[in-house]
N, C-alpha and C positions, 0 to 999 in steps of 0.2 A: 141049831137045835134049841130047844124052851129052855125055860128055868124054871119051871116049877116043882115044888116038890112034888109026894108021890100023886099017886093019882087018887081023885077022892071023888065023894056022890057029887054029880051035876048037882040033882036038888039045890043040897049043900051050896054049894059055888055061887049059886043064884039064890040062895036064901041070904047069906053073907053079905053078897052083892048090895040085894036090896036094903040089906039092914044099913051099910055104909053109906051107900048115898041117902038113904033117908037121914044119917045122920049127919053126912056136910050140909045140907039141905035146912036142917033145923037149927046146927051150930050156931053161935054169936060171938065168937072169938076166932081170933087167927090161929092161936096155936093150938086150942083143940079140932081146929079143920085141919091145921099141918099133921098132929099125933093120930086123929081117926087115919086120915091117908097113909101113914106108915104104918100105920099097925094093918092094916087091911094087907097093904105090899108083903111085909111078915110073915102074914100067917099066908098067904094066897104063893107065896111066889119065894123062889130061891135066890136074893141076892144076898151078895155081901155087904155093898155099899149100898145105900139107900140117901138122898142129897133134896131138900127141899128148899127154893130160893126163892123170894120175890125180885123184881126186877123194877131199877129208881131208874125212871125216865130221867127224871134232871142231872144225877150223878152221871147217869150212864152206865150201871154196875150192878151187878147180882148182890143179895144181902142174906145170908141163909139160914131158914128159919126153922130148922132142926134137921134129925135124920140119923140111920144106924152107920155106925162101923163096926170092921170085926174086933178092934181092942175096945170098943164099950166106950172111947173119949170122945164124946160130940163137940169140945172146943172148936175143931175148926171147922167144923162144920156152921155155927155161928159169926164167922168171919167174912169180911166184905171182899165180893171177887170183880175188880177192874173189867170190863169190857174192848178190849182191844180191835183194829178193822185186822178181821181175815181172821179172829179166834172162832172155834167152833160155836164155844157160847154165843158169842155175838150172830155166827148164821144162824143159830137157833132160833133165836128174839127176834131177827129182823123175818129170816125166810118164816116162822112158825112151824118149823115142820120137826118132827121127830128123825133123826141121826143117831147110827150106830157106830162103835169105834171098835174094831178089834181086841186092839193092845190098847190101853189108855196109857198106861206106861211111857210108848214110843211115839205118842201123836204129840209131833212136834208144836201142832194148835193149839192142844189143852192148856195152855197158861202153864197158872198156880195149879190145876188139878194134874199136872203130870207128874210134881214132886208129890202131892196126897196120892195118888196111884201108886208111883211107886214104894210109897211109905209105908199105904196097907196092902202091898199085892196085887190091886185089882187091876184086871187083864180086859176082858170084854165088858164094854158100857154101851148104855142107850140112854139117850137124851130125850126125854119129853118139851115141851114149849105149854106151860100153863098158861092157854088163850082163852078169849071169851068176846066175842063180838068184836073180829081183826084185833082185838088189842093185845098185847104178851105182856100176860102180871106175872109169870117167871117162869123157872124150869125145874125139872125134876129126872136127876141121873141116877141110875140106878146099875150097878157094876157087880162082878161075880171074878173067882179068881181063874177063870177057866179060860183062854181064848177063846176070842169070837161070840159069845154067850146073847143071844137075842131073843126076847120074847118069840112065841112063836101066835098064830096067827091069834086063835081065841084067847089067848091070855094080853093080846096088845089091844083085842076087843074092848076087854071088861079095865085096862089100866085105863084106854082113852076115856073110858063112860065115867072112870073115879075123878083120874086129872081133872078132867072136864066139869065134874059136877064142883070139885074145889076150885077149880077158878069162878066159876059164877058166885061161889058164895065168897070167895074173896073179892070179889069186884061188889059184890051188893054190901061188903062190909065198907070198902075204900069209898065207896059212894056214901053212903050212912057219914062215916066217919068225917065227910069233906063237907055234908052237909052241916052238921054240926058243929063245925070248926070254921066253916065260911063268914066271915067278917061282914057287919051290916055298917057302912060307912052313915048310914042314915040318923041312927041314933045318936053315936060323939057327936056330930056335927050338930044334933037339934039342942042337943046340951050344952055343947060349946057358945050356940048362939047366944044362948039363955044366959050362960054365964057373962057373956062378954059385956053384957047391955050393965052392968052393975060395976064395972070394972073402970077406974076414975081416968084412966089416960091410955096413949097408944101403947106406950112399953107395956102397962103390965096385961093388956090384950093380947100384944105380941108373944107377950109369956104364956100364956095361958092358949093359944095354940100348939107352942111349941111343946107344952108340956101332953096336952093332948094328943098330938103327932104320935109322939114320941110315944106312949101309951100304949097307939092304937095298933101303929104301924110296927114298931118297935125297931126303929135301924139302930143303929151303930150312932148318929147324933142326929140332930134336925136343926135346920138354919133358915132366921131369917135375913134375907139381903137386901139392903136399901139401892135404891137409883137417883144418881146423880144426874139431873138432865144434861147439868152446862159444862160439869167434865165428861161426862157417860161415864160412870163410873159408879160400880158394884163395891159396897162397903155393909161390913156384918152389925148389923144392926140388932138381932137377938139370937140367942144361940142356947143348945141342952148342953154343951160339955160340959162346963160347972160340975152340974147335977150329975154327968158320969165319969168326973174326976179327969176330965182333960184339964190340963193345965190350960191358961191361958197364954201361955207360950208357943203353945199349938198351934193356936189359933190362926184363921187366915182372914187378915181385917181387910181386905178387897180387890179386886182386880176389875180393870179396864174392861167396857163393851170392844173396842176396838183386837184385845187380843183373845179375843171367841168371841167374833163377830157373828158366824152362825147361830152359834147358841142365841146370841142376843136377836137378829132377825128371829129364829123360831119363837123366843117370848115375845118379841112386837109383835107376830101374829097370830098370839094367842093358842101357841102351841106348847100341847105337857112332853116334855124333856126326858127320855126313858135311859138309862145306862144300867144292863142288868148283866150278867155271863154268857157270851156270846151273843152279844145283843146290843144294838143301840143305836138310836136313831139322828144321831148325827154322823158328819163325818169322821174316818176312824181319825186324821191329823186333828182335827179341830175335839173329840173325845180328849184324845189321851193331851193335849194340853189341858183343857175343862179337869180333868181327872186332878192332874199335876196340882193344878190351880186350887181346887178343893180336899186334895188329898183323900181320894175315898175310891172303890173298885168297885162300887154302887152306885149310881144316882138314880134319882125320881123330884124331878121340876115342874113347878106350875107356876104360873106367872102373875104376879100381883097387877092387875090390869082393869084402869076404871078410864071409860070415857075413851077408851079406844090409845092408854097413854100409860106407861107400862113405868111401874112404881116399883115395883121389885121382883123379887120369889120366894115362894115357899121351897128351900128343901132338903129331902131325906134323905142320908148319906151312910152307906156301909161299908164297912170295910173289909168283906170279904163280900167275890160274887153273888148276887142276886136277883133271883128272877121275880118282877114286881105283879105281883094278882092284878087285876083287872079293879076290884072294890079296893085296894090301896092307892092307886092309881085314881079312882072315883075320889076318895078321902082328899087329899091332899090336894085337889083341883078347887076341891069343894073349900076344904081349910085359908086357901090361896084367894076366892074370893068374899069370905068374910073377911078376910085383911083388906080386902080392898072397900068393901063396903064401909066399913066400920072406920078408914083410915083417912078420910075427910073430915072425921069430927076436932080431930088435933088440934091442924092449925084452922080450926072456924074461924077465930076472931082475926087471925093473920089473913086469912081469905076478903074477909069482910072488909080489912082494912085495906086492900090490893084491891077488892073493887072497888071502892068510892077511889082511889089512887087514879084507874083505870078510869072509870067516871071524868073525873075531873079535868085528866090528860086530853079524853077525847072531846070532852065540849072546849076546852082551849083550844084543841086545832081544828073543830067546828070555826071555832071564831073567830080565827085566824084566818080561815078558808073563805068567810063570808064578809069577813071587813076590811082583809086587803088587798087592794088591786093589784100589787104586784106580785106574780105568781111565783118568781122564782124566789122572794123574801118567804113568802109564804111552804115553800118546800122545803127550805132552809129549817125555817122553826119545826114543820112535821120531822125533818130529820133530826133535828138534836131531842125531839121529845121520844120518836117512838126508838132512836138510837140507846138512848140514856135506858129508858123502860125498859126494851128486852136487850139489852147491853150486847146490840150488833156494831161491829166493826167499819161495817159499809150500809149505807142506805141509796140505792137507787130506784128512778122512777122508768118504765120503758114504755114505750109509743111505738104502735104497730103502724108501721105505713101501708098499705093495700097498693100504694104503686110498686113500692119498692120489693114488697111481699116481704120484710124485715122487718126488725125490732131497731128503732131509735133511742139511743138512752140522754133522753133532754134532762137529763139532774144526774148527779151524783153527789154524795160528799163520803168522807174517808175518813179514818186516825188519819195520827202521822204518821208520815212516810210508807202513804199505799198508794201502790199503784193503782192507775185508774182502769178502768171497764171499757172496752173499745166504744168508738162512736156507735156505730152500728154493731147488733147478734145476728147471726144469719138465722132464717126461718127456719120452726121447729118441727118434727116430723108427724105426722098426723096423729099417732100416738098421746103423743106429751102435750099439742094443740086441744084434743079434747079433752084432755087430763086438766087440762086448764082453766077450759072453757064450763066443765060442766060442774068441776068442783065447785063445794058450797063452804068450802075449806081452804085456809091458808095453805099448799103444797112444801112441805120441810125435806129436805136432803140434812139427812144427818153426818154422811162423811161423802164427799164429793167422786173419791178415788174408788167408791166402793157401790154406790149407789148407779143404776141403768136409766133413771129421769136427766129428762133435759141432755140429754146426749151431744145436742149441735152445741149448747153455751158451755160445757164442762170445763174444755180448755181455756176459755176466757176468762173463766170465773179463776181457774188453777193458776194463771198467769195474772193475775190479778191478786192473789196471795189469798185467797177464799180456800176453806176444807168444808163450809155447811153452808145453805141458804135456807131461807125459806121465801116463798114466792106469792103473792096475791092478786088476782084476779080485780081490778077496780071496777067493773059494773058485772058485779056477780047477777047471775042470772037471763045476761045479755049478751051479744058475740062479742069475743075478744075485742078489746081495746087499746088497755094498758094493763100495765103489771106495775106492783111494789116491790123493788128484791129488798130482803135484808141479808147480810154474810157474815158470818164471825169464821177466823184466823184458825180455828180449830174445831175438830169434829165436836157435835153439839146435837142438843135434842131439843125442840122448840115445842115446848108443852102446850096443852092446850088453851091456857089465860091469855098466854104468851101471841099463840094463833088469833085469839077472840079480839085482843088488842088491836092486832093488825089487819086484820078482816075490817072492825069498824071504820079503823084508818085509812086504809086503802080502798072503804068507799066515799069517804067525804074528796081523798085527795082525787080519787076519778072522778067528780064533780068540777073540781077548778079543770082536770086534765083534758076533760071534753069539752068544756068553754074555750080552754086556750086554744086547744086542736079546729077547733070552728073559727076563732081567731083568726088562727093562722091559718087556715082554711082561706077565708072570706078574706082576709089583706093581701093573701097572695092573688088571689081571683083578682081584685080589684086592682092592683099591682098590674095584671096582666091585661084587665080588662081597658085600662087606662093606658097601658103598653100599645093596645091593637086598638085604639079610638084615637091616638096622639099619632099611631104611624097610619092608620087610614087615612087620618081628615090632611097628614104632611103627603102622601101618597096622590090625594085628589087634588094637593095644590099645585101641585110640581109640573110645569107644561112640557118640559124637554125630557127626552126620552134616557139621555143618558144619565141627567140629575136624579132621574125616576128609579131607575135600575142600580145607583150607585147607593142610594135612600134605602131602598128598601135592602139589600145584602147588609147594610148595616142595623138597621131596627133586628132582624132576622137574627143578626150574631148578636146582638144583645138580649133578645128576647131567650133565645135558647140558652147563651152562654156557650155560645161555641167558639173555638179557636179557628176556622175555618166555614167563610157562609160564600157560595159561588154560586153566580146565574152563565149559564149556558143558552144559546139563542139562534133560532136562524129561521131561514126564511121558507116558507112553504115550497117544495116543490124543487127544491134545492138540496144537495148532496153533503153540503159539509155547516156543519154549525162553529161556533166560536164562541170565546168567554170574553163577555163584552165587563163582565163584574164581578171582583170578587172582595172579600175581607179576611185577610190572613193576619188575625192574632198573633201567632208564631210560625219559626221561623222552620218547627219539623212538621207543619202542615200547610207547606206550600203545593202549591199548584203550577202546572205552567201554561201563564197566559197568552203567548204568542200560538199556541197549538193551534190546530183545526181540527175538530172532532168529525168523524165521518159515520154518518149519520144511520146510515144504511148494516154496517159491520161494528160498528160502536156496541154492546150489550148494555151498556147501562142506558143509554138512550130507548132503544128498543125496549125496554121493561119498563124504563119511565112514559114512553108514551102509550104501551099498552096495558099500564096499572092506572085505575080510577081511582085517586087519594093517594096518602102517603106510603112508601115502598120504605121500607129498615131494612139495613144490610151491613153486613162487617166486611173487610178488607178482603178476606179470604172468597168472596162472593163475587169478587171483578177479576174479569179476568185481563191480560197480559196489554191490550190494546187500550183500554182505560187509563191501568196504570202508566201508561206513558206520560199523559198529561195531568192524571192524579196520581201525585207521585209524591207524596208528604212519608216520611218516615213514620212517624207517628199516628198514621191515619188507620182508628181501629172500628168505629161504629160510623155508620153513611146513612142518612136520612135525604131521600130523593123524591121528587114531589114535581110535575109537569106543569106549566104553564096552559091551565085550561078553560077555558072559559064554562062554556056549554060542551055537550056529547058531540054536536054537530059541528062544533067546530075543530080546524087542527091542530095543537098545541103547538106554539110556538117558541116553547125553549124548556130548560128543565132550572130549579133549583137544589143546588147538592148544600149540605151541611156536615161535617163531621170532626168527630172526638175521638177520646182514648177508647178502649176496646168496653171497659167496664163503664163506660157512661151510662147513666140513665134518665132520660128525659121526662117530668111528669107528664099526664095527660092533658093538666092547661095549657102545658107547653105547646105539645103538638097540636092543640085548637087554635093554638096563638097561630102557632108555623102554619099551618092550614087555611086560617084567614086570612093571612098579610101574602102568603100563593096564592090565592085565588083573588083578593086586593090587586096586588101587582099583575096579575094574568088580566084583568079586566082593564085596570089605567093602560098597562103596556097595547093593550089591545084600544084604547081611548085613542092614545099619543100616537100611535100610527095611522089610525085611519083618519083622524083629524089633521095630521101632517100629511095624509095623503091625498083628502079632500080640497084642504086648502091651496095644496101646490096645483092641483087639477083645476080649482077652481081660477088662481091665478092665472095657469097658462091660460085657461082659456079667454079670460080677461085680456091679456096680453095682445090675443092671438085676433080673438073680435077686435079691440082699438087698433091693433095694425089694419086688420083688411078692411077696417071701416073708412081707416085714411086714407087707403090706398082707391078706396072704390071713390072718397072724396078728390082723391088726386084727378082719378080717372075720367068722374063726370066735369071737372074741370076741364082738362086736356080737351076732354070732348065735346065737350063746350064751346071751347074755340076752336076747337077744329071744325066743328056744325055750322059757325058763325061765319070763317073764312070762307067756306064751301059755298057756303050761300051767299058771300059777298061773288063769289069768282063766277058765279052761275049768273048774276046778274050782266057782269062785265062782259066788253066783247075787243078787249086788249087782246093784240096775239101775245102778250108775257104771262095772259092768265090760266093757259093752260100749263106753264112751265110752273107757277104757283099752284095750282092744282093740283100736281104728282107734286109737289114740295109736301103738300097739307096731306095728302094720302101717306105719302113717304111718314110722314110724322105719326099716322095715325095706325100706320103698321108696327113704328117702332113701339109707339105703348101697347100694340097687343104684343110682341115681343118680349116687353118689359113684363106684364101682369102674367104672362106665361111659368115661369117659375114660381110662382105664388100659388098659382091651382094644382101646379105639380110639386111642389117638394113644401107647401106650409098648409096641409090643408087642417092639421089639427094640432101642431106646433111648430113653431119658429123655426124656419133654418138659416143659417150665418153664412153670411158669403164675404170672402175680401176682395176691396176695389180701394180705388185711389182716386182724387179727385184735386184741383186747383183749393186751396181755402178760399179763394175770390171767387170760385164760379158757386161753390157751395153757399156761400153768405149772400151771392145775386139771388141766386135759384131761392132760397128763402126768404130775402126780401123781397120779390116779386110775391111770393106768394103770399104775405100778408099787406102786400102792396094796397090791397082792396078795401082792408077793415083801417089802414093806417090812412089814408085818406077820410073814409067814414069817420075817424074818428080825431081828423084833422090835428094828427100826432106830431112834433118834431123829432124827423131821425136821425143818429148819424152812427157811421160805422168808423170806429178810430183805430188806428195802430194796423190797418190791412196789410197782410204782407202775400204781395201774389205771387211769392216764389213756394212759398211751402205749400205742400200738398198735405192728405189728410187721409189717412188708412183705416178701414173699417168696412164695416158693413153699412154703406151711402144710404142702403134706401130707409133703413130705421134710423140713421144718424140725420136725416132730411124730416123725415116725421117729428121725431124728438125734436128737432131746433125748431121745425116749423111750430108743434105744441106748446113750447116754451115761448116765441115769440108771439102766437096767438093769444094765450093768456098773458102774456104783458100789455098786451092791446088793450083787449077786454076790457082788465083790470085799470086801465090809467085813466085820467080824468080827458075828457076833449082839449084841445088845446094844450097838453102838457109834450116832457119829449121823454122820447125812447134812442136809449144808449146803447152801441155793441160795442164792446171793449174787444181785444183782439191781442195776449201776450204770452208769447213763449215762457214755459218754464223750463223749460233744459229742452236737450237735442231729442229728446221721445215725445213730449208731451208741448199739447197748447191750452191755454185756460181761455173761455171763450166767457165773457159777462155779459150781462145784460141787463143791467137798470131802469125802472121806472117811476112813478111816483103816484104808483095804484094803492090802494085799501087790500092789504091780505087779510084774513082770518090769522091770527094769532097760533089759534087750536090748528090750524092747518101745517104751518109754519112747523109747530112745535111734533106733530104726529108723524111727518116728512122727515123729522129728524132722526123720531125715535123708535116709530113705529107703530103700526097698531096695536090699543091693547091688546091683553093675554087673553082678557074675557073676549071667544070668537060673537059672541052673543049681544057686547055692548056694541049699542050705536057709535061708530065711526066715521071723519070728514071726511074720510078716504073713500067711503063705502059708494059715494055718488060724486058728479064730477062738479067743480075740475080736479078736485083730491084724488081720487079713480084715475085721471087720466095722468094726472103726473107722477102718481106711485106708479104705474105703469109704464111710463119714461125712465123713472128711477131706476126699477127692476131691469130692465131693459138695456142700458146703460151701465150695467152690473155685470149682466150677462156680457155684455161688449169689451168689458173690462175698464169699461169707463167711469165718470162718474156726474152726478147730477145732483146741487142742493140750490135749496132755498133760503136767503138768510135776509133781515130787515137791518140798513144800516142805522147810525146813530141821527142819521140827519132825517129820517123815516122813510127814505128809499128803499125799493123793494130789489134787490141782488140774484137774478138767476144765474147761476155757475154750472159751467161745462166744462169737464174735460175731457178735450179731444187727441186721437193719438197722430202724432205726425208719421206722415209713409215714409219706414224704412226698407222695405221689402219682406218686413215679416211683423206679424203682428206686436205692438209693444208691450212691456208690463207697466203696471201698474204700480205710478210712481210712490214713493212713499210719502204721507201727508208730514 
């Protein structure tokens, strides 16, 4: 049922109406909007209780700004009512909706208003929600002692249209009143400037912010805080307590970046510092130290920040929560960089005196850089200067290799007793590469353990006793090259002079850095180029195949530095190769050289001859049949490489090399290994065909002077068998026809004789054993130069004949060879002079057969007989035309027989042809030892 009193003229109600809202409407105070409202509820309406509150978003709480009870005492109704989650109130404000309560009494929800219920009696309530554009500026209850007691429909009409109109005009008053009261940071700040410029030093600038601050802002205190770069360390450099009676025992004279290191990243990047109630924008661990630190339940930070290099902060500090406006916020950002503007003019003349310092520093290692040749004195002095200047720990220079795809550190120096920097950084991640590369800026790690740069060297540096570096760039502007590290022992901040320093520096020292590096560029080239021009031109000298092959595996393990260089080899057409060469350094990259590699199921073979150039492979890449004969404990990287001439040709062997697993070969390397294989693939290919030529040439030399003699033997024979025949044909003796089959007989047996010549020698020699009288073989030769020793009216004799021993060999080259021998003894001797055969056993195998004359030899003849033809196949030789032709051809021959043939001039200037011949045992003899 309603509450209203009796019933009265509509007119009326709607005359009332209108006068009320006309008059919230016109109102400019709160409390005569709060009294028109009650008084309307009063005279319109039967309650007991009547309850008017605004509603503090920040507090969170009703605040009650008048209203009736039945004993007439509005105290508590002026009283602050908490907001609790699940109190009725609270659904009011959040849902906006109007709620009725039967009993207020017994609603265990009502809070504080369940003891004022039942303190005045009041039994049924209704809860209004003073909203106005979704916002709730309060509530308005309204109770009676009646149970259950509810507006009824037209009277909750005309209460929402009053509510309603008093929250609008309380909202257009709260808006008035915020406009009014809204703080314009624009003007302190234009004043502050003003004043600042007349103010003699930093302090009393400093002061006169703080005083301002404090003014504008009005916390609880305001502070300035200085930045320590080389400790990182926060110290109170100006402060308002004084002025508000804090003691200075209060006081917090500073704390470390390191222990609010967040905080400290947010001011490096230029970020304002918010600590309000329920609210803050760092983290809650890293707050409530910051809190601790400062001792305040407020903050509001800005950061004193010039040149991208963080000098201190500005800040406001309360000591009960608060929520910071948006234009304090503004202030104190703004306050933060006229400190910074203004806090260069201090130390000017200190500035002034650190650049000419700085000046001075850099044209001395200018000129150091450019007057002395020695680069490493020269690094030395940049490090004691730029060490001493920004007072680092370690100065290192690093060199970026492109083979190795890492960082070199060719310098270092240290305090005492530091550790050094390893040889090699391993390569950086593309990240921190271009971070590198494109800065135009020295790169500073302020604490190593804390910092995400340079991630690959962190540990290096940590194990190295480093907590900061900073890093530079030597051809800023250009791709990586080298870098300058410096490091100090403890977290640090490398200011910006500090940077400007080493920026200059670390481009004069990448000037000496890229000379050396071309240096050593160019000495190793040349190193290498004189490597592969000293084992070419030793390559082309070398005539023998296996001096060739043993030459080159060694140039190869030198040239690479390997512990292991092996040639593998074989012959076209053929199933198994062999390791005719190898160089084993050590003893856990051996090989084994009696193996036969099977050419056909081999894998390394087959990849080597169907890769065109160099093949790189590690242990893990061979498999089980390899390692048999590659079988080095040690053996972790394998560089394999075929013997190849041209495409068209078939490779005839491979060269393997290999190292530890982490080797790495540079790329002159491999042009070196690459020439000196294809060097050796060509000579080897030289040495063969030239030894194949020459033997072919030979035999067939051999093989014409045999059939030549033999065709000479033959028109001889036939000769006198022609002669005979045509004696016998004239005769008419009956004994002449028994001589006649005598001379046929004879004439059959030499085709008998020449018959295994056209069968079994028709394109090299073959050996036969026979046996013969030494007296019938020394006849049968002396008849046959019987002809010329007449012509040439010679004295013969034959001495020491012994006609028991016989003579084993192959007769019909052993009758050539001595007939050749004795024909040029002939030749050569003067008319009328004598020719000697000597005739002496040297033991039961062998007989020495002489033969002296006292002919004119060539000298060159003599001496080439002995020693051979030159190397050069190309130089004119005695040998090359006869009799020199025909007697290396005896020689050879005589070799092959196992015999032997020289030419010696004695002292009396006799000319000595020697024969030795083998006496018949029934099997061929050896050959005695000289």
């Amino acid at each position: 049922m309603g509450s209203s009193k009796k019933p009265s003229n509509p007119e009326k109600q709607l005359a009332t109406l209108k006068q009320t809202l006309q008059a919230l409407r016109e109102e400019e105070t709160e409390d005569v909007l709060v009294e028109t409202a009650i008084a309307y509820v009063e005279e319109e309406c039967d309650y007991s209780l009547i309850w008017i509150a605004s509603y503090d978003r920040v507090g969170h709480c009703l605040r009650g700004r008048g209203g009736r009870v039945p004993n007439g005492d509005t105290g508590p109704l002026r009283q602050q009512f908490g907001l609790n989650p699940g109190d009725l109130m609270e659904q009011v404000v959040i849902q906006q909706r109007p709620m009725g309560v039967p009993d207020l009494r017994e609603e265990m929800r009502a809070g504080d208003w369940r003891k004022l219920a039942q303190k005045y009696a009041i039994q049924g309530a209704s809860i209004f929600p003073l909203r106005h554009r979704d916002q709730c500026l309060g509530v308005v209850i309204l109770g009676s002692f009646l149970w259950g007691v509810s507006p009824h429909a037209d009277e909750r009409t005309r209460l929402s249209m009053v509510f309603g109109a008093l929250a609008s005009s309380l909202f257009q008053l709260e808006a008035e009143r915020q406009r009014q009261q809204t703080k314009r940071p624009a003007e302190p700040l234009l004043a502050l400037l003003g004043k600042l410029r007349s103010l003699p030093d930093l302090s009393a600038r400093l002061a006169a912010v703080v005083d301002e601050t404090q003014r504008f802002v009005a916390p609880t205190r305001t502070n300035v805080y200085w930045f320590e770069t080389e400790r990182r360390y926060f110290w109170l450099r100006a402060s308002s307590r004084d002025g508000n009676g804090y003691g200075s025992g209060q006081a917090i004279t500073g704390f470390t970046a390191q222990e609010v290191n967040s905080f400290y990243q947010a001011l490096a990047a230029d970020q304002l510092v918010s600590v309000g109630e329920a609210h803050s924008s760092l983290k809650a661990e890293v707050t409530g130290r910051l809190m601790q630190q400062i001792q305040a339940r407020s903050l509001l930070v800005a950061p004193i920040l010039l040149h991208n290099e963080l000098h201190g902060f500005l800040a406001v500090e309360g000591s009960e929560p608060r929520i910071w406006s948006d234009e304090e916020k503004s202030y104190v950002r703004g306050a933060a960089q006229l400190i910074a503007l203004t806090a260069p003019l201090e130390g000017m003349e200190e500035t002034i005196q650190q650049v000419k310092l700085d000046q001075a520093l850099t044209a001395e290692l200018s000129t150091a850089i450019f007057s002395d040749y020695d680069w490493n004195q020269t690094l030395k002095r940049a490090s004691d200067l730029l060490s001493q200047r920004l007072r680092a720990e370690t100065f290192a220079v690093l060199l970026y290799s492109f083979d190795q795809e890492g960082f070199e550190v060719v310098y270092q120096s240290h305090g005492s007793q530091r550790r050094n920097l390893p040889p090699w950084l391993d390569a950086l991640n593309q990240v921190d590469w271009q971070m590198l590369e494109r800065s135009t800026d020295p790169v500073g790690i302020e604490n190593l353990t804390e910092d995400l740069k340079l991630m690959a060297w962190r540990q290096a540096f940590l194990d190295a006793g480093l907590q900061s570096v900073v890093v530079c760039h030597t051809a800023i502007g250009r791709s990586l090259e080298g870098l300058v590290v410096l490091g100090h022992d403890l977290p640090r901040t490398w200011n910006r002079a500090e940077r400007a320093v080493l920026r200059v520096a670390s481009q004069q020292i990448g000037v000496i850095l890229h000379q050396w590096q071309l240096q050593r560029q160019t000495e190793q080239q040349q190193k290498i180029n004189q490597t592969i021009q000293w084992g070419m031109t030793t390559l082309q000298q070398i005539h023998t195949l296996e001096t060739l092959e043993r030459s080159a595996m060694q140039q190869i393990a030198q040239i690479l530095e390997v512990p292991l260089a092996a040639l593998v080899t074989w012959q076209p057409g053929r199933n198994l190769g062999y390791i005719t060469s190898a160089v084993v350094g050590n003893a856990r990259f051996s090989i084994h050289l009696d193996a036969a590699v099977a050419l056909h199921s081999d894998s390394l073979v087959q990849w080597a001859k169907h890769t065109d150039g160099l093949l790189p492979l590690t242990i893990d890449d061979i498999d089980a049949e390899t390692r048999r004969w590659l079988n080095g404990s040690d053996i972790g990287q394998i560089l394999v490489m075929a013997l190849r001439t041209t495409p068209e040709h078939e490779p005839g062997g491979m060269v393997i090399v290999a190292d530890h697993l982490d080797r790495y070969w540079h790329e002159r390397q491999l042009n070196a290994f690459g020439t000196l294989v294809s060097q050796l693939a060509w000579s080897r290919r030289y040495l063969i065909l030239s030894e194949a030529l020459t033997l072919r040439q030979r035999d067939l030399e051999q093989i014409n002077w045999y059939k030549h003699r033999q065709l000479e033997e033959i028109y001889r024979a036939l000769g006198i068998g022609v002669k005979r025949l045509n004696e016998l044909s004239n005769q008419k003796d009956p004994l002449a026809n028994n001589r006649y089959q005598q001379v046929v007989r004879q004439l059959g047996g030499l085709l008998s004789a020449i018959a295994p010549v056209l069968k079994n020698e028709q394109w090299q020699l073959h050996s036969e054993y026979e046996t013969t009288p030494l007296a019938s073989l020394l006849k049968r030769a002396m008849e046959r130069v019987e002809p010329l020793i007449r012509q040439r009216q010679l004295w013969h004799q034959v001495h020491n004949e012994e006609s028991s021993l016989n003579i084993g060999g192959d007769l019909t080259k052993l009758e050539l060879v001595l007939h050749e021998v004795l024909t040029n003894a002939c030749l050569r001797s003067p008319a009328g002079s004598r020719l000697d055969v000597w005739c002496r056993p040297l033991d039961a195998r062998w007989l020495e057969l002489s033969i002296t004359d006292n002919g004119i030899i060539e000298p060159r003849l003599l001496e080439e007989l002995q020693t051979g033809r030159p190397e050069d196949l190309l130089a004119p030789s005695i040998l090359d035309t006869p009799p020199g032709l025909h007697l290396e051809i005896c020689q050879a021959l005589m070799q092959q027989m196992g015999s032997e043939l020289s030419l010696y001039q004695l002292e009396d200037g006799r000319i000595l042809s020697r024969m030795l011949l083998p006496i018949a045992l029934g099997m061929p003899p050896d050959k005695p030892k000289p």
